[in-house]
PDB file with one MODEL, atoms N, CA, C and O in Angstrom:
MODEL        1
ATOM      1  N   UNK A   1       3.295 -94.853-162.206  1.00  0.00           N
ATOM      2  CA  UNK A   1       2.502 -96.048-162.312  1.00  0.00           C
ATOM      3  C   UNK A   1       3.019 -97.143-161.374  1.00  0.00           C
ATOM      4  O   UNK A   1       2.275 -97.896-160.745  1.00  0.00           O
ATOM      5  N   UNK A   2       4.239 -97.167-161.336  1.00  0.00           N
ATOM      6  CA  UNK A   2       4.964 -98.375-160.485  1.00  0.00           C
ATOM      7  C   UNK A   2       4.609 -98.097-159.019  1.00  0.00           C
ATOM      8  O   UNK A   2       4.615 -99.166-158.408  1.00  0.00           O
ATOM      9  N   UNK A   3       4.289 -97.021-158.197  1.00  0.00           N
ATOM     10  CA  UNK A   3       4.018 -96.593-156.806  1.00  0.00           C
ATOM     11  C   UNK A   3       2.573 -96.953-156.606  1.00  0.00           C
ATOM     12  O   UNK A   3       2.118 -97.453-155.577  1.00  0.00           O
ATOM     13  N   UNK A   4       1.955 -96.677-157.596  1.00  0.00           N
ATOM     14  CA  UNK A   4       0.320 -97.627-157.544  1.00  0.00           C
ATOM     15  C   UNK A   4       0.273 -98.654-157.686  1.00  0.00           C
ATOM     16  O   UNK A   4      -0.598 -99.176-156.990  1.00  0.00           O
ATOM     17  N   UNK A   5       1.054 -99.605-158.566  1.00  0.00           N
ATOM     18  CA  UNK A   5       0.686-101.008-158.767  1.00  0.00           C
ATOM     19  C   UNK A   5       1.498-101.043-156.918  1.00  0.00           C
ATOM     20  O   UNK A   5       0.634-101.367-156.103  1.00  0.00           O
ATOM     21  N   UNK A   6       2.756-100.804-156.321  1.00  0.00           N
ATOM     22  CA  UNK A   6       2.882-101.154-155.423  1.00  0.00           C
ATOM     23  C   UNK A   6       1.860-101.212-154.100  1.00  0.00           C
ATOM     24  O   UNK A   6       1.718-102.218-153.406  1.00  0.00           O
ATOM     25  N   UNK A   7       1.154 -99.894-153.877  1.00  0.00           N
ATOM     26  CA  UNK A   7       0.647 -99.654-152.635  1.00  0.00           C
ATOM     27  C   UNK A   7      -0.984-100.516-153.207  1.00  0.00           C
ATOM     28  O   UNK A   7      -1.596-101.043-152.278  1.00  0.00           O
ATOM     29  N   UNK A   8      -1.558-100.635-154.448  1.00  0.00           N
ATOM     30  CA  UNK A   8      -2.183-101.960-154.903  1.00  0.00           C
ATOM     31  C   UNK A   8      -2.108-103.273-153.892  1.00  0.00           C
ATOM     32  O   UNK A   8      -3.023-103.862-153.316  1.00  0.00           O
ATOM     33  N   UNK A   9      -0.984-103.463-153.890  1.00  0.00           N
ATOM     34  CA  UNK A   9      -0.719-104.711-153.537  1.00  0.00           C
ATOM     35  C   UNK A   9      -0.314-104.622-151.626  1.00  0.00           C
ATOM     36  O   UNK A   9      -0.593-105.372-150.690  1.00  0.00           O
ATOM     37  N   UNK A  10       0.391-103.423-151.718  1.00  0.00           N
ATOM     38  CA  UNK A  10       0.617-103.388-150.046  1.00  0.00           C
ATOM     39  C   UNK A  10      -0.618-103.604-149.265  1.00  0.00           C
ATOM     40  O   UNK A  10      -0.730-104.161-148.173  1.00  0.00           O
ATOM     41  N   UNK A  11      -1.929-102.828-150.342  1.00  0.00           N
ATOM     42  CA  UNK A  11      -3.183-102.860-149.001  1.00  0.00           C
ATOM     43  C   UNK A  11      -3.737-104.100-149.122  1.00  0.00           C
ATOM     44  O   UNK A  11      -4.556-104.580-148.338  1.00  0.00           O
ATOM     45  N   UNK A  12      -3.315-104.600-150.055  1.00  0.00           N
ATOM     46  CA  UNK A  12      -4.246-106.251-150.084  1.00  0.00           C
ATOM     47  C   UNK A  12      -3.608-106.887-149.431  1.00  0.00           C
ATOM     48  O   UNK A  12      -4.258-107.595-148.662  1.00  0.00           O
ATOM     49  N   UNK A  13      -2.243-107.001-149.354  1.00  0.00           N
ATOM     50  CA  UNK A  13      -1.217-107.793-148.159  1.00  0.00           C
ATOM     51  C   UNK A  13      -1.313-107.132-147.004  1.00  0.00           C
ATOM     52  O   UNK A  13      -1.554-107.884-146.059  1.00  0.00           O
ATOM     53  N   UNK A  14      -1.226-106.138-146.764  1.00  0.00           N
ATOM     54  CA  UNK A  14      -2.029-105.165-145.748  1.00  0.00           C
ATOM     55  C   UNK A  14      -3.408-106.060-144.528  1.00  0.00           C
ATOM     56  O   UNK A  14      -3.420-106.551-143.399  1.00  0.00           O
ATOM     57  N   UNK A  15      -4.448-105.812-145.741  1.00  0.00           N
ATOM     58  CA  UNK A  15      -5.831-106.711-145.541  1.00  0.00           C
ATOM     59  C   UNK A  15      -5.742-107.837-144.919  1.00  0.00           C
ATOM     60  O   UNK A  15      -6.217-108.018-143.798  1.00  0.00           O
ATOM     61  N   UNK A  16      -4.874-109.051-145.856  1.00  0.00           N
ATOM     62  CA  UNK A  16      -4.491-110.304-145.532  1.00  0.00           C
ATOM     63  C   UNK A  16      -4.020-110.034-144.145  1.00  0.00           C
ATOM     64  O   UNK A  16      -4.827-110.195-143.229  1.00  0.00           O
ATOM     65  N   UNK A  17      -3.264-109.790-143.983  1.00  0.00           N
ATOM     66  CA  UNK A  17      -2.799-109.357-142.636  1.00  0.00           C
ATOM     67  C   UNK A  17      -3.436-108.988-141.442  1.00  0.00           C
ATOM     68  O   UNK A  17      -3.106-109.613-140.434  1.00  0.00           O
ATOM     69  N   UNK A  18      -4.607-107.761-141.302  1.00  0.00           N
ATOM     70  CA  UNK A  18      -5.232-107.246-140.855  1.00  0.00           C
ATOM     71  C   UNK A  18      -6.762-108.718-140.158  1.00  0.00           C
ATOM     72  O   UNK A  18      -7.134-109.073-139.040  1.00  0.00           O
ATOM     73  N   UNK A  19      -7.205-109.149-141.775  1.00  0.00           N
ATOM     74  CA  UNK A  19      -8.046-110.388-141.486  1.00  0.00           C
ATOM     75  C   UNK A  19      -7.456-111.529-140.470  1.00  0.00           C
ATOM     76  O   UNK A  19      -8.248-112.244-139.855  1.00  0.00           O
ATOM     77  N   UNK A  20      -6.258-111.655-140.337  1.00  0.00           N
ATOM     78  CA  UNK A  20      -5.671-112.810-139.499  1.00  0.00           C
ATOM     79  C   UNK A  20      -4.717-111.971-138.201  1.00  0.00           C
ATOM     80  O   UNK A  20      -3.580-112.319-137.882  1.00  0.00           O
ATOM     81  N   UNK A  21      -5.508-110.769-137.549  1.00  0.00           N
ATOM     82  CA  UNK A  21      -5.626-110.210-136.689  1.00  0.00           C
ATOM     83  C   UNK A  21      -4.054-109.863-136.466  1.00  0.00           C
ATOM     84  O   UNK A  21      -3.665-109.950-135.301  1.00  0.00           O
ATOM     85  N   UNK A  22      -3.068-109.464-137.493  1.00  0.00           N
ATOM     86  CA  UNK A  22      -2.004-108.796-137.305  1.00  0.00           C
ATOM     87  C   UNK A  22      -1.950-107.695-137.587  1.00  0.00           C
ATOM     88  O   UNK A  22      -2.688-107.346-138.508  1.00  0.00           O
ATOM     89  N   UNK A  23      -0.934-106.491-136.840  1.00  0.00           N
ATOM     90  CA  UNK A  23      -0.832-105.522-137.285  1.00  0.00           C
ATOM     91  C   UNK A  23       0.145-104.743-137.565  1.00  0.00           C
ATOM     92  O   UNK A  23       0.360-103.756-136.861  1.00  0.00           O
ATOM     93  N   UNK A  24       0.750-104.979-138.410  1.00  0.00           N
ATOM     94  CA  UNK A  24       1.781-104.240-138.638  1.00  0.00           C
ATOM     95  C   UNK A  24       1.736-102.662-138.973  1.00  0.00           C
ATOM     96  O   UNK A  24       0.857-102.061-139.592  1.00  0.00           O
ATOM     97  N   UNK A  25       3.059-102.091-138.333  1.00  0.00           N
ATOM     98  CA  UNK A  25       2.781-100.225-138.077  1.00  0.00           C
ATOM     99  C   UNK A  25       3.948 -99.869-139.799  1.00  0.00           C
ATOM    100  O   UNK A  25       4.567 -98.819-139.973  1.00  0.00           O
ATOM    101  N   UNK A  26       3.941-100.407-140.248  1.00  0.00           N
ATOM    102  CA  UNK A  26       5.018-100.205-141.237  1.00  0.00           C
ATOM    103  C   UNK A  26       4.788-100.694-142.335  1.00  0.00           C
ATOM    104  O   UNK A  26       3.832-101.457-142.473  1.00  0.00           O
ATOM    105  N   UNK A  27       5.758-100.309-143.558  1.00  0.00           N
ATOM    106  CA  UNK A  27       5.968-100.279-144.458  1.00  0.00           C
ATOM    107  C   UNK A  27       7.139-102.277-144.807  1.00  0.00           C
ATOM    108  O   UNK A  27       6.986-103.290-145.489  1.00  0.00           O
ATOM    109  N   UNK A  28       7.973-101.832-143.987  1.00  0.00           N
ATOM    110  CA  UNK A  28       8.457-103.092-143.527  1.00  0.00           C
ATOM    111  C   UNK A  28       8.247-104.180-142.886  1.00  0.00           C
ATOM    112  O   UNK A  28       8.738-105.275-143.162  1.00  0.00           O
ATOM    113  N   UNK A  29       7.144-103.809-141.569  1.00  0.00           N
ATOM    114  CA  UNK A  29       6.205-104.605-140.896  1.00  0.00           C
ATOM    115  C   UNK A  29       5.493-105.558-141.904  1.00  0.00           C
ATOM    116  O   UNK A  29       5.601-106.755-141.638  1.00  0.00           O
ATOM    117  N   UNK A  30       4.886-105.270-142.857  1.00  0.00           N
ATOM    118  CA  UNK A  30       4.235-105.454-143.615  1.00  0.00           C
ATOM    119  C   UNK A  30       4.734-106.718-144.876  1.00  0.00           C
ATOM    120  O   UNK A  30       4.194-107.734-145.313  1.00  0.00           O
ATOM    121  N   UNK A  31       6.124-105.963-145.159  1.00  0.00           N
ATOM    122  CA  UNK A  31       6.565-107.307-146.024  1.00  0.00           C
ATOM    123  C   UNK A  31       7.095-108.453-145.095  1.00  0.00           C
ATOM    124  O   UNK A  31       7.002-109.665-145.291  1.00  0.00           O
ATOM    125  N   UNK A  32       7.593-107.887-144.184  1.00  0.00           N
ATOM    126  CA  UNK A  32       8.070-108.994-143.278  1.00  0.00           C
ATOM    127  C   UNK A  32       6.853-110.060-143.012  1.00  0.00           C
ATOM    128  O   UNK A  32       6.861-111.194-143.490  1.00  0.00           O
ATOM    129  N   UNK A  33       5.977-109.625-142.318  1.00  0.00           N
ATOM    130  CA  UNK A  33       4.587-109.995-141.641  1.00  0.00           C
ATOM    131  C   UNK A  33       3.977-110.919-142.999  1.00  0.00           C
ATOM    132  O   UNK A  33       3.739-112.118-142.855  1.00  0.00           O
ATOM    133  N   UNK A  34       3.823-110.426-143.924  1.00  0.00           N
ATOM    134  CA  UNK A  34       3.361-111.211-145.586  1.00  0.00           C
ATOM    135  C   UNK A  34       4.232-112.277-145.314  1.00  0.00           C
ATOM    136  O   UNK A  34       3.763-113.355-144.950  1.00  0.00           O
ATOM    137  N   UNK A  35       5.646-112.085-145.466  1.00  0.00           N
ATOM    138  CA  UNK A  35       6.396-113.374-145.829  1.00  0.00           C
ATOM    139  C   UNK A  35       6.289-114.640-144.619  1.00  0.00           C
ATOM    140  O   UNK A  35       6.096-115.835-144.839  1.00  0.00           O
ATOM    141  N   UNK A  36       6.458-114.038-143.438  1.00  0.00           N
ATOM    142  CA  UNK A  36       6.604-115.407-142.454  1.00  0.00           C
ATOM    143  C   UNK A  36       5.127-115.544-142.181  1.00  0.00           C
ATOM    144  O   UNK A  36       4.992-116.512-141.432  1.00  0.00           O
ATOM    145  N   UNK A  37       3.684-114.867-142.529  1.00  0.00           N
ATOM    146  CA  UNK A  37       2.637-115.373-141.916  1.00  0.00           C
ATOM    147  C   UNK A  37       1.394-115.591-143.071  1.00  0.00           C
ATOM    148  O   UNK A  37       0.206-115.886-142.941  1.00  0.00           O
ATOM    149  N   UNK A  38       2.257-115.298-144.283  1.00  0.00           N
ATOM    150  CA  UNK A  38       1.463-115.820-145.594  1.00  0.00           C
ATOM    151  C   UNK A  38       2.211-116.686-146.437  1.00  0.00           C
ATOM    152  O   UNK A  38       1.713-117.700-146.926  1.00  0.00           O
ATOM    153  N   UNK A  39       3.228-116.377-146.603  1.00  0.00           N
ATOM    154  CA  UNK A  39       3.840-117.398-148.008  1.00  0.00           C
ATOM    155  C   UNK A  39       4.216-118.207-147.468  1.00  0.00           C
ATOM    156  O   UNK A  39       3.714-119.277-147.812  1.00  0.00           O
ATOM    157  N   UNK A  40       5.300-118.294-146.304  1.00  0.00           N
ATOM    158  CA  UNK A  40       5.689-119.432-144.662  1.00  0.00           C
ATOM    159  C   UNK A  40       4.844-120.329-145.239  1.00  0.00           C
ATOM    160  O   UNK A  40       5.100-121.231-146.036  1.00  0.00           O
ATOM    161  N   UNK A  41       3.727-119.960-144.718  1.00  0.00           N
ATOM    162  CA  UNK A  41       2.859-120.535-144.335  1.00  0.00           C
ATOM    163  C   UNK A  41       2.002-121.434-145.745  1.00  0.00           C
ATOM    164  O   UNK A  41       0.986-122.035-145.397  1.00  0.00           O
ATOM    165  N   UNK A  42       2.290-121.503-146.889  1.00  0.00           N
ATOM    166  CA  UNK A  42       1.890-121.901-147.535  1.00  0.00           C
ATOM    167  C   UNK A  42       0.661-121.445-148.570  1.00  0.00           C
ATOM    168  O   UNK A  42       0.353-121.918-149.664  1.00  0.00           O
ATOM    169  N   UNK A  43       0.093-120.372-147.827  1.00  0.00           N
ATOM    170  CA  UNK A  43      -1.367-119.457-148.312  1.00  0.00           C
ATOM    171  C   UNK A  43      -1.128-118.798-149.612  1.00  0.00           C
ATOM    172  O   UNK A  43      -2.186-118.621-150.215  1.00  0.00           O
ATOM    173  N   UNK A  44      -0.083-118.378-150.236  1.00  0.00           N
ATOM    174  CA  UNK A  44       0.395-118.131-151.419  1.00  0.00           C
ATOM    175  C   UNK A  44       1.503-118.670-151.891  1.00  0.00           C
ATOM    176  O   UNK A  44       1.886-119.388-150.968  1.00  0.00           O
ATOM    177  N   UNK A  45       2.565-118.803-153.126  1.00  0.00           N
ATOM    178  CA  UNK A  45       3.117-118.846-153.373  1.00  0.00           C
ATOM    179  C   UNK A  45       4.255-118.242-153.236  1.00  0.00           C
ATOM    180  O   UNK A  45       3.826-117.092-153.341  1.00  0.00           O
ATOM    181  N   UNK A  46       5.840-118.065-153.020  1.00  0.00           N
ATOM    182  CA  UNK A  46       7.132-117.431-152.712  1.00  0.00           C
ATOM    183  C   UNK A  46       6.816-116.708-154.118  1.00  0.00           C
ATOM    184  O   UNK A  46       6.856-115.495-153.913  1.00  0.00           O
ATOM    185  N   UNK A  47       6.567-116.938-155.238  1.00  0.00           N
ATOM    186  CA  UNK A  47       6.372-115.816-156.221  1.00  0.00           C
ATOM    187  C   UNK A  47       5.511-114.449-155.752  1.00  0.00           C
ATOM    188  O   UNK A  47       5.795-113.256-155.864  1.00  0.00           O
ATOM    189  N   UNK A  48       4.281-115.159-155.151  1.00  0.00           N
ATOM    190  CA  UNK A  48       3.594-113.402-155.069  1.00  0.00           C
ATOM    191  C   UNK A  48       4.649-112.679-153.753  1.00  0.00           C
ATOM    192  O   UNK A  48       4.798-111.465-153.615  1.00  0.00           O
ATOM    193  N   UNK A  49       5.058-113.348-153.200  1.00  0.00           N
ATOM    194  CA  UNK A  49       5.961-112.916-151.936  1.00  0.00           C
ATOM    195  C   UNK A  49       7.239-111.940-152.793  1.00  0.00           C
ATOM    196  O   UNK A  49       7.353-110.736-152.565  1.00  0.00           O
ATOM    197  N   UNK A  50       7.991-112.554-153.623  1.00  0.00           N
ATOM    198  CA  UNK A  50       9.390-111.911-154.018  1.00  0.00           C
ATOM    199  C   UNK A  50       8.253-110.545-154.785  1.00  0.00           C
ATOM    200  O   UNK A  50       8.425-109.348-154.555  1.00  0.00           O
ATOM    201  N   UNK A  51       7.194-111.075-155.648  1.00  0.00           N
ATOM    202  CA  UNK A  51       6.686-109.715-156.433  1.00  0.00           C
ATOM    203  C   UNK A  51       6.388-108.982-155.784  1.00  0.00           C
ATOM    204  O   UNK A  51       6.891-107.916-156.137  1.00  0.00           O
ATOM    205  N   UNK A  52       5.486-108.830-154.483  1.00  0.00           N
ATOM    206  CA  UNK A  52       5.252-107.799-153.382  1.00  0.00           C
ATOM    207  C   UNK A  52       6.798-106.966-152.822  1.00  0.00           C
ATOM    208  O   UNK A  52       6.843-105.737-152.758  1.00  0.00           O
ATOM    209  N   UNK A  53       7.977-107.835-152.453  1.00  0.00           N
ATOM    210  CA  UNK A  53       8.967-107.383-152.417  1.00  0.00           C
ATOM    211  C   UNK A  53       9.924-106.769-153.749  1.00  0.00           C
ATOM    212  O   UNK A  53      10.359-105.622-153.648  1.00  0.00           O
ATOM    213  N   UNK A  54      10.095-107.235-154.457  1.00  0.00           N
ATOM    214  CA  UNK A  54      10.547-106.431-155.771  1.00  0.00           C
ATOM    215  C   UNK A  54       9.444-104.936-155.932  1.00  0.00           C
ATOM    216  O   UNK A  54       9.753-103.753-156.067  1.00  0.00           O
ATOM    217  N   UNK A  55       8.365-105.466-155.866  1.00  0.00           N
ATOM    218  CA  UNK A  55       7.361-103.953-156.162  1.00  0.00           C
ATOM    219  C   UNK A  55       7.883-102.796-155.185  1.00  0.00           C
ATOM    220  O   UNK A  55       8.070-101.688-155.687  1.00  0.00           O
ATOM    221  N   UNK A  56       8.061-102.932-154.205  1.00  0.00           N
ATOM    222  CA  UNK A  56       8.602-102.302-153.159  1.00  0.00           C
ATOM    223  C   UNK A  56       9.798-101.332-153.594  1.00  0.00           C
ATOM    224  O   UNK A  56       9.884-100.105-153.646  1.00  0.00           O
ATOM    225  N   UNK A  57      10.664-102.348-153.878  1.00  0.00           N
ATOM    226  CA  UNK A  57      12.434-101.839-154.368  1.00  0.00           C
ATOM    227  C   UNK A  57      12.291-100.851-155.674  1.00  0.00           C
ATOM    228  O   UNK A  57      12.999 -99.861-155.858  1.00  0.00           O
ATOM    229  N   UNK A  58      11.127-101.355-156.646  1.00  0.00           N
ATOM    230  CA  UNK A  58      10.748-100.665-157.477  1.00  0.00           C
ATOM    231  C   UNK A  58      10.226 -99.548-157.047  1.00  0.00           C
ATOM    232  O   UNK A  58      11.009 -98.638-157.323  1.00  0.00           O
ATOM    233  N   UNK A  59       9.215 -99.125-156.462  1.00  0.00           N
ATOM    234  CA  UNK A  59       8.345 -97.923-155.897  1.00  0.00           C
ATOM    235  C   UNK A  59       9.512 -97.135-155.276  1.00  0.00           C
ATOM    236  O   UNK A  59       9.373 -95.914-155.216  1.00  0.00           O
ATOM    237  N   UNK A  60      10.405 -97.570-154.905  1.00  0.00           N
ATOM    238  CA  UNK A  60      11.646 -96.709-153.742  1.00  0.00           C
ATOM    239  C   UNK A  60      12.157 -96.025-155.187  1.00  0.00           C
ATOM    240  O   UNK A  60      11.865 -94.833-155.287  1.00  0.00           O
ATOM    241  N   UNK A  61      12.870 -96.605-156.308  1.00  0.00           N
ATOM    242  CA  UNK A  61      13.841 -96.172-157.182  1.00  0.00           C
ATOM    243  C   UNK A  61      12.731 -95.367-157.846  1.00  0.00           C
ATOM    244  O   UNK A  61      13.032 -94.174-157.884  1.00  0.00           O
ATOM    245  N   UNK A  62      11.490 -95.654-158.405  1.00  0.00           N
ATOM    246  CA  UNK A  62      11.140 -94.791-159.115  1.00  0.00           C
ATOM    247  C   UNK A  62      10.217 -93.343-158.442  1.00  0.00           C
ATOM    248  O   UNK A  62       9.772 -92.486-159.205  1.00  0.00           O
ATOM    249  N   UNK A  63      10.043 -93.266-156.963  1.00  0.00           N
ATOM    250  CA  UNK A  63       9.987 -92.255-156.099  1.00  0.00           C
ATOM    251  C   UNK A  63      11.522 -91.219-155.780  1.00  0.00           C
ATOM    252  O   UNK A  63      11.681 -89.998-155.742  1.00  0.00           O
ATOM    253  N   UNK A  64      12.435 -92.339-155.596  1.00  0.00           N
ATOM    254  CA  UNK A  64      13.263 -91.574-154.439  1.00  0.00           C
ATOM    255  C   UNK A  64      14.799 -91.659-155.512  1.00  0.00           C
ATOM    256  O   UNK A  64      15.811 -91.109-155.078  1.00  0.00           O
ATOM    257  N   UNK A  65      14.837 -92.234-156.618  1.00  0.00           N
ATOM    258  CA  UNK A  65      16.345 -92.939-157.126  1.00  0.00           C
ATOM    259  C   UNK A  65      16.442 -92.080-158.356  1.00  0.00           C
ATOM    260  O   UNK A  65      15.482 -91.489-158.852  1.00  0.00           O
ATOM    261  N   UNK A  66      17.771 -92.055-158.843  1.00  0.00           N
ATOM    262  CA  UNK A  66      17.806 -91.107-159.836  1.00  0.00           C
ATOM    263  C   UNK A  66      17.990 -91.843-161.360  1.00  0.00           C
ATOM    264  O   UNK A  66      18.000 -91.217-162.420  1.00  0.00           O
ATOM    265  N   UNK A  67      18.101 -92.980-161.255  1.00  0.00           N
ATOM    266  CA  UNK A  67      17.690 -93.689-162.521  1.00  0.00           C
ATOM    267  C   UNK A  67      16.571 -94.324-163.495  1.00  0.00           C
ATOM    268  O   UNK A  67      15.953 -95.259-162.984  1.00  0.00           O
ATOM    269  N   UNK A  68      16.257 -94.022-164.630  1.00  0.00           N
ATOM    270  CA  UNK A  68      15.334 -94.599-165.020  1.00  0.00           C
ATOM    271  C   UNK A  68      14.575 -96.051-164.746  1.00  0.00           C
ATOM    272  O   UNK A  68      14.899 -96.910-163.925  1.00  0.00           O
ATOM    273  N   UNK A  69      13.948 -96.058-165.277  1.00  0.00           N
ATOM    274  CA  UNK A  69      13.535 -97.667-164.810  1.00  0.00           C
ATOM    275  C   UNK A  69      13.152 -98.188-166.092  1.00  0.00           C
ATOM    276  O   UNK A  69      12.752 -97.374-166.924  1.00  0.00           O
ATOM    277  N   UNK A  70      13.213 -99.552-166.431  1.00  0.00           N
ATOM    278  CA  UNK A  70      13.068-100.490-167.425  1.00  0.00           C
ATOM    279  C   UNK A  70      12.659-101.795-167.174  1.00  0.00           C
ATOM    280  O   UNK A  70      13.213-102.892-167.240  1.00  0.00           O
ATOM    281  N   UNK A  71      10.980-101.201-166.711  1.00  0.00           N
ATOM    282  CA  UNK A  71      10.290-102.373-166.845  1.00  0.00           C
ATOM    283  C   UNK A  71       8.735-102.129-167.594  1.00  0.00           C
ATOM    284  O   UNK A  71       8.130-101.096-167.883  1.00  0.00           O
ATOM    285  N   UNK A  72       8.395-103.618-167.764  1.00  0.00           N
ATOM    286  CA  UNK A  72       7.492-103.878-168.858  1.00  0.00           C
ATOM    287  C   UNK A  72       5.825-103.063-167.861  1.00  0.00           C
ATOM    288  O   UNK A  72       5.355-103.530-166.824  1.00  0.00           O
ATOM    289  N   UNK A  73       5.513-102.331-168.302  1.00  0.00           N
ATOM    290  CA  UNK A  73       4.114-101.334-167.181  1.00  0.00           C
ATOM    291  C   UNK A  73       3.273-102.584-167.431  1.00  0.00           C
ATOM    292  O   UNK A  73       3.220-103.478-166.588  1.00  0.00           O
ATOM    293  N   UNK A  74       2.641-102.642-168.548  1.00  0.00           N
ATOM    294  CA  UNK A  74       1.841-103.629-168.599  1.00  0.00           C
ATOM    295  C   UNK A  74       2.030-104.987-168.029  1.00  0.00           C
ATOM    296  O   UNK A  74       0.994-105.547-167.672  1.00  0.00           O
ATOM    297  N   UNK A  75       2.935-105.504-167.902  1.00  0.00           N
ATOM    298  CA  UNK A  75       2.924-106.885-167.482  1.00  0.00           C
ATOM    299  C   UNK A  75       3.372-106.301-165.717  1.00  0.00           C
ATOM    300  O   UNK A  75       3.480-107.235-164.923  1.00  0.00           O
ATOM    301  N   UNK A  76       3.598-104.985-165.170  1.00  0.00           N
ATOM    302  CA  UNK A  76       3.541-105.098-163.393  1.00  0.00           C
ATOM    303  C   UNK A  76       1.875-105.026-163.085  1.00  0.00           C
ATOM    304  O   UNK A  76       1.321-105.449-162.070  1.00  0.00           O
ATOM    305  N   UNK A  77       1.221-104.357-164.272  1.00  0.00           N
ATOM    306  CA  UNK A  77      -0.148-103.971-164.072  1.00  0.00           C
ATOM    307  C   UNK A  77      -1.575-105.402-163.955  1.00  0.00           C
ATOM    308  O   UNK A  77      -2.695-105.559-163.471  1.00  0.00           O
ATOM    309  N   UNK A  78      -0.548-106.152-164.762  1.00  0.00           N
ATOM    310  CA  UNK A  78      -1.961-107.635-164.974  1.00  0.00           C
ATOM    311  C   UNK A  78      -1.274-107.860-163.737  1.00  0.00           C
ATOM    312  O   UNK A  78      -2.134-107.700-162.872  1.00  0.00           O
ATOM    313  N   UNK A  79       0.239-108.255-162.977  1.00  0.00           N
ATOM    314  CA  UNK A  79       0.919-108.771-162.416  1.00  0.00           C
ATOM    315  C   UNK A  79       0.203-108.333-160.698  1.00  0.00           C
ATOM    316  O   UNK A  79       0.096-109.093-159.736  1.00  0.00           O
ATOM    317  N   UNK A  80      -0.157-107.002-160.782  1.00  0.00           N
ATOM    318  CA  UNK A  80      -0.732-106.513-159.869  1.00  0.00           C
ATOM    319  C   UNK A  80      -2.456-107.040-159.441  1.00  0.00           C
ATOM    320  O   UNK A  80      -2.961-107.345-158.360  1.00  0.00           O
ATOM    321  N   UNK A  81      -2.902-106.982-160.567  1.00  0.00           N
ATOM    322  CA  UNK A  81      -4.240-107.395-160.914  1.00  0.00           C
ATOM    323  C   UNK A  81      -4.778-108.859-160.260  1.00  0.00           C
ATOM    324  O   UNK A  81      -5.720-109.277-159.587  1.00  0.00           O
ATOM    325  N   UNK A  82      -3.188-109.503-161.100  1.00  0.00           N
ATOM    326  CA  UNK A  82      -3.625-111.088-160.210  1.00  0.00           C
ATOM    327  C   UNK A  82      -3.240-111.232-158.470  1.00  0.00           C
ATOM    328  O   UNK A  82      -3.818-111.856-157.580  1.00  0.00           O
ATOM    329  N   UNK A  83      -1.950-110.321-158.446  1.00  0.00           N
ATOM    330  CA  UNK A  83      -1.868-110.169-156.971  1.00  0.00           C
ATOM    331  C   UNK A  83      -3.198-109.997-156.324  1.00  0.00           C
ATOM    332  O   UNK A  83      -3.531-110.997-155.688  1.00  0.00           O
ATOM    333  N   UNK A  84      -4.134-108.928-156.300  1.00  0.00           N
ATOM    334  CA  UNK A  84      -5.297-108.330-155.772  1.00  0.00           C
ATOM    335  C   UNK A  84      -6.432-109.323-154.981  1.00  0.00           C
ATOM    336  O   UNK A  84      -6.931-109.545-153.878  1.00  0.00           O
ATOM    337  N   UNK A  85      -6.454-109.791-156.561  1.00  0.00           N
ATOM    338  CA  UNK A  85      -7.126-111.066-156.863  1.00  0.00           C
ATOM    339  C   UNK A  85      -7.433-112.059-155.892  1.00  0.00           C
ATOM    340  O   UNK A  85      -8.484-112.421-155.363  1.00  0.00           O
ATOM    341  N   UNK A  86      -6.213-112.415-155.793  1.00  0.00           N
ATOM    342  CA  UNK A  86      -5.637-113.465-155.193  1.00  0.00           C
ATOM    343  C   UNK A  86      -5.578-113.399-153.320  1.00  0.00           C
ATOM    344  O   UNK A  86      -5.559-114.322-152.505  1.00  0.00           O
ATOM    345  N   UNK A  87      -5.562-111.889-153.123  1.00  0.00           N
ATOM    346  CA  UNK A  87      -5.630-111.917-151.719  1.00  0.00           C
ATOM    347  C   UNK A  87      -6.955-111.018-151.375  1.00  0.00           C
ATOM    348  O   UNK A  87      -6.880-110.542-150.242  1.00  0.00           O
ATOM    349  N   UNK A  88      -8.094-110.690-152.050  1.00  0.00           N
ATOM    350  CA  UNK A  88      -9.516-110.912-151.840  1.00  0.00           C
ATOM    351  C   UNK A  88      -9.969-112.392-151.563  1.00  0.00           C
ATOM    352  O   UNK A  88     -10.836-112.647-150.727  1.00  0.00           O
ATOM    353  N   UNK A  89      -9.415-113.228-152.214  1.00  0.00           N
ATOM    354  CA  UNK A  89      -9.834-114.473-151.747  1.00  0.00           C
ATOM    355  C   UNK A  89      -9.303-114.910-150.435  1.00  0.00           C
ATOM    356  O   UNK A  89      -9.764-115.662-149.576  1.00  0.00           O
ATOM    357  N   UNK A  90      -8.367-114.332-150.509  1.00  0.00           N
ATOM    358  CA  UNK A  90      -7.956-115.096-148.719  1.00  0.00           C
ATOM    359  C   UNK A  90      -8.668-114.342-147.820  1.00  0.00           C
ATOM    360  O   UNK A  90      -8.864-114.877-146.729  1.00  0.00           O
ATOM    361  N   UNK A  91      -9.114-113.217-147.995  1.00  0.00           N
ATOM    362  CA  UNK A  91      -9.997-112.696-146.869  1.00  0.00           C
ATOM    363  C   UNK A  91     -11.801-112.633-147.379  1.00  0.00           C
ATOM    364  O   UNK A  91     -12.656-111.868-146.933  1.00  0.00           O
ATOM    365  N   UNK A  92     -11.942-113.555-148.286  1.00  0.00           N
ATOM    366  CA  UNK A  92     -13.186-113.677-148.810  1.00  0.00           C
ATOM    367  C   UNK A  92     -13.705-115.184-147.112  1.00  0.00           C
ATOM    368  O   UNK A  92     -14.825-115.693-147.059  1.00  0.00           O
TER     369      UNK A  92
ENDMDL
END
């Protein structure tokens, strides 16, 4: 569940991105590119910025890491939801 709410949110920051004619080839491109040319910039909040990045660190451990994970599904899932949300409107 945590690798969907992530890539959720990668293609909408993705999008955002894409609409303001950048392109990032990466996975990293991508958070980087979000942070200095969306949140920088004032267009969202440093919260949806750290949650796009935490989602990330999350999707790695629960793909690639050998420890459980202990977080709340439901609250990454609304958490994701409002992310979405939120960056349909910037490319609305």
């Amino acid at each position: 569940m945590v690798n969907r709410c992530y890539y959720a949110c990668f293609h909408a920051a993705q999008a955002v991105l894409y609409d303001r004619d950048h392109s990032p080839s990466s996975h990293g491109g991508v958070l980087s590119l979000f942070g200095s040319e969306v949140v920088v910039e004032g267009d969202v909040s440093r919260d949806r910025g750290r949650f796009l990045n935490d989602l990330s660190a999350l999707r790695k451990q629960a793909d690639y890491g050998y420890e459980p994970l202990d977080e709340d599904v439901d609250s990454l899932v609304d958490r994701t939801a409002s992310f979405v949300d939120t960056m349909e409107q910037l490319v609305e």
